[in-house]
N, C-alpha and C positions, 0 to 999 in steps of 0.2 A: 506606221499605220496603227490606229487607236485598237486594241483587242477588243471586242465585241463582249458587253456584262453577261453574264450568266446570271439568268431570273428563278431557272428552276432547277433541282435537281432531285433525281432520283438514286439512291447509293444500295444497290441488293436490295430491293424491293419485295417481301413480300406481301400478297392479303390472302384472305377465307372467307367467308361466310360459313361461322359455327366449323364444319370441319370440310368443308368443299372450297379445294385451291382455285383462285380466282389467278391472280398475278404470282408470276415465280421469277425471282432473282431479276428484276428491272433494274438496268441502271441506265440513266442517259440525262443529256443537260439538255436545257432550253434558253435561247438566247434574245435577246430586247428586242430584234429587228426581225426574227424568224417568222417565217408565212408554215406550218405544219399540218400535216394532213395525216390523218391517225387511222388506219384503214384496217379492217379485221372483221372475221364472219360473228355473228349473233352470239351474246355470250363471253366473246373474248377479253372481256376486261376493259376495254375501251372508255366506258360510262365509270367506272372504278377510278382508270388511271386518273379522269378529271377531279373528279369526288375527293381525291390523294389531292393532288395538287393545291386543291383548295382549303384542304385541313377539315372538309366534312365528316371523314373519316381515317380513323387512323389504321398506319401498315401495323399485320402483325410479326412483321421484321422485317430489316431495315428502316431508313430515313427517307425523308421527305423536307425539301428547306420550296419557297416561297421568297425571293428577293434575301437571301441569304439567314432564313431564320424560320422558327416553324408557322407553318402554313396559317393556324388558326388563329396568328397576331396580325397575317399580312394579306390576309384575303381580301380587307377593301383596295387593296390596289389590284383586286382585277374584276374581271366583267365577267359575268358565266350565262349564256343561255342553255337550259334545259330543252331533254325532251319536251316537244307541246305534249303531249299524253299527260304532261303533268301539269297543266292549264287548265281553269275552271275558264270557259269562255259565257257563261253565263251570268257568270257573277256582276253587279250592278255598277259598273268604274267604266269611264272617258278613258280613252285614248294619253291625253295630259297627265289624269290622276295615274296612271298603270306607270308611265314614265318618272312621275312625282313617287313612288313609293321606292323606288332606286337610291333614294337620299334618308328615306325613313331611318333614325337611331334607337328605336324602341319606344314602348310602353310609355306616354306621359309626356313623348318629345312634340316639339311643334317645327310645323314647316318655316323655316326663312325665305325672306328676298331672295339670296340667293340661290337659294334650293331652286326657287320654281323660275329662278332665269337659267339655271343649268339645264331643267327638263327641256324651255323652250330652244336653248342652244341645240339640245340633245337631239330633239325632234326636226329642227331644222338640219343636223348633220346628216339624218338618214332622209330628208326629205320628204320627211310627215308633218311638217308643222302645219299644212292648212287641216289638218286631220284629227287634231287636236281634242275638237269636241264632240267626239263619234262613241260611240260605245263600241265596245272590241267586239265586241260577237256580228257586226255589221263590218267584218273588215275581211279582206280575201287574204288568202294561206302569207302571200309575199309583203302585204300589207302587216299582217301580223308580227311575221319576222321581224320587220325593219323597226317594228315598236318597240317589241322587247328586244333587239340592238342599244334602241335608245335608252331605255330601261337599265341597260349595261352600261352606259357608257356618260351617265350622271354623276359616279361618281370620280370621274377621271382615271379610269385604270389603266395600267401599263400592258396587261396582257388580259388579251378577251378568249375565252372556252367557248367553243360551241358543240351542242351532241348533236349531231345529225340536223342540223337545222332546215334543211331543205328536205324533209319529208311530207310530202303530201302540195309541193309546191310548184305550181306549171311551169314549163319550161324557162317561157318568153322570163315570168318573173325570179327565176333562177340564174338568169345570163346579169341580169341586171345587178341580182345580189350579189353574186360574186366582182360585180364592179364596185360596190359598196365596200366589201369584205379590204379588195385590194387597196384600196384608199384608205381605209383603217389601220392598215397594215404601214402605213408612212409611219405613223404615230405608238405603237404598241405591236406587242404580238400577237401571233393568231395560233390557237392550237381547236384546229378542223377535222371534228370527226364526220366520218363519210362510208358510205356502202361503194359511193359513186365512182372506181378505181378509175375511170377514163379521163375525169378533168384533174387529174393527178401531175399532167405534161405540162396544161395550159396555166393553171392557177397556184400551185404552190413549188416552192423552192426544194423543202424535206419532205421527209416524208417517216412516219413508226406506225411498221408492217406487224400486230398483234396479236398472237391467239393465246393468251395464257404466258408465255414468254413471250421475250422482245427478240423477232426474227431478223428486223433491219430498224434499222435509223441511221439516218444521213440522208447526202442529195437524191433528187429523186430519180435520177437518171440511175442509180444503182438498188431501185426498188420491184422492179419486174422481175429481177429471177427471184426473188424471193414472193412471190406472189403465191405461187404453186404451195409453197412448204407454210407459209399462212394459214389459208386457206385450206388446206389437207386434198384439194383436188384440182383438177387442171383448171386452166383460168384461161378465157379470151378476152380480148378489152375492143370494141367495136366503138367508132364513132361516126354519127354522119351528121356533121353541121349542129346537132346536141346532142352534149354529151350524155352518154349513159353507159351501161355494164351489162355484160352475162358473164355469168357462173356455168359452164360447164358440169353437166349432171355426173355427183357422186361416181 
């Protein structure tokens, strides 16, 4: 049997912000085929780990490698969706163009043929292409997501990031996305950040339990005890037909 590549790694990990420890002592790999779900209370470094990953920022000790080298040579082979919080939805751009600046190479560059037959692929993978010539601020929370998926997923990456991306998104179209998410997952990997601990069983395989150190990583069948010690309080994970979470008070 073929070994499974190693895309990411993390070797004693740490960051700050000025003199406030964010990440202490991370180390863990990530692998070509992995579905990951990155779970930890507000603040835990989650939004950081990705930021590392991608070479946006550098650890102030240890390493960070990206397809076996530093992060900030090899960032176009992945996909990142941000926080929306960090989304101008007013700003004056289609649907097409939002998925067309995925391929953008800076200051002075021009779009190709091919650029803008990649958006339209891109758009038909998530299943927005008749949506094409909509302006984003006329698009509903789940509709938005799947754009900037496509957004993502223009430049052909091997491993897509997402931070919390189903915040603010109704149910029905949260069952849907995560059917998109799983289909993506044929092709590249998936590193899922989430509040959401209860579709932890259904949709992913691993799982890295966060707050400041790395409490677990590995399968997810060995992530519930380590919830409590996450977390810093007791945890129950309730589901009925959709998924959701409570947090047990302090």
């Amino acid at each position: 049997m073929n070994e499974k590549k190693e895309i990411v790694r993390f070797a004693n990990v740490y960051f700050s912000y000025r003199d406030y420890p964010v990440l202490e002592d991370i180390t863990l790999s990530i692998f070509e085929d992995d579905m990951l779900a990155v779970i930890g209370p507000n603040g835990g470094g989650k939004t950081t780990l990705l930021r590392l990953t991608l070479g946006l920022i550098k650890p102030t000790g240890g390493t960070v490698s990206l397809f076996g080298k530093n992060p900030a040579k090899t960032r176009q082979f992945a996909g990142y969706l941000p926080q929306q919080k960090a989304i101008n939805f007013n700003f004056p751009i289609s649907v097409y163009e939002v998925v067309l600046m995925g391929r953008y190479k800076g200051i002075g560059s021009r779009f190709r043929k091919e650029d803008e037959e990649a958006a339209i692929e891109a758009l038909d993978t998530v299943g927005m292409a008749d949506f094409k010539d909509r302006h984003i601020s006329n698009l509903s929370g789940g509709q938005l997501q799947r754009i900037l998926i496509a957004r993502s997923l223009v430049s052909k990456p091997k491993i897509l990031l997402l931070d919390e991306p189903l915040a603010g998104v109704d149910s029905e179209a949260q069952l849907s996305f995560y059917g998109l998410i799983l289909k993506l997952n044929r092709k590249m990997a998936i590193i899922f950040v989430t509040h959401d601990i209860s579709v932890i069983s259904e949709y992913f395989e691993k799982v890295v339990c966060l707050n400041r150190k790395l409490f677990y990583h590995g399968p997810k069948e060995g992530s519930i005890g380590k919830l409590e010690d996450t977390y810093g309080c007791p945890v129950e994970v309730i589901a009925h037909g959709i998924p959701h979470r409570v947090l047990k008070k302090h």
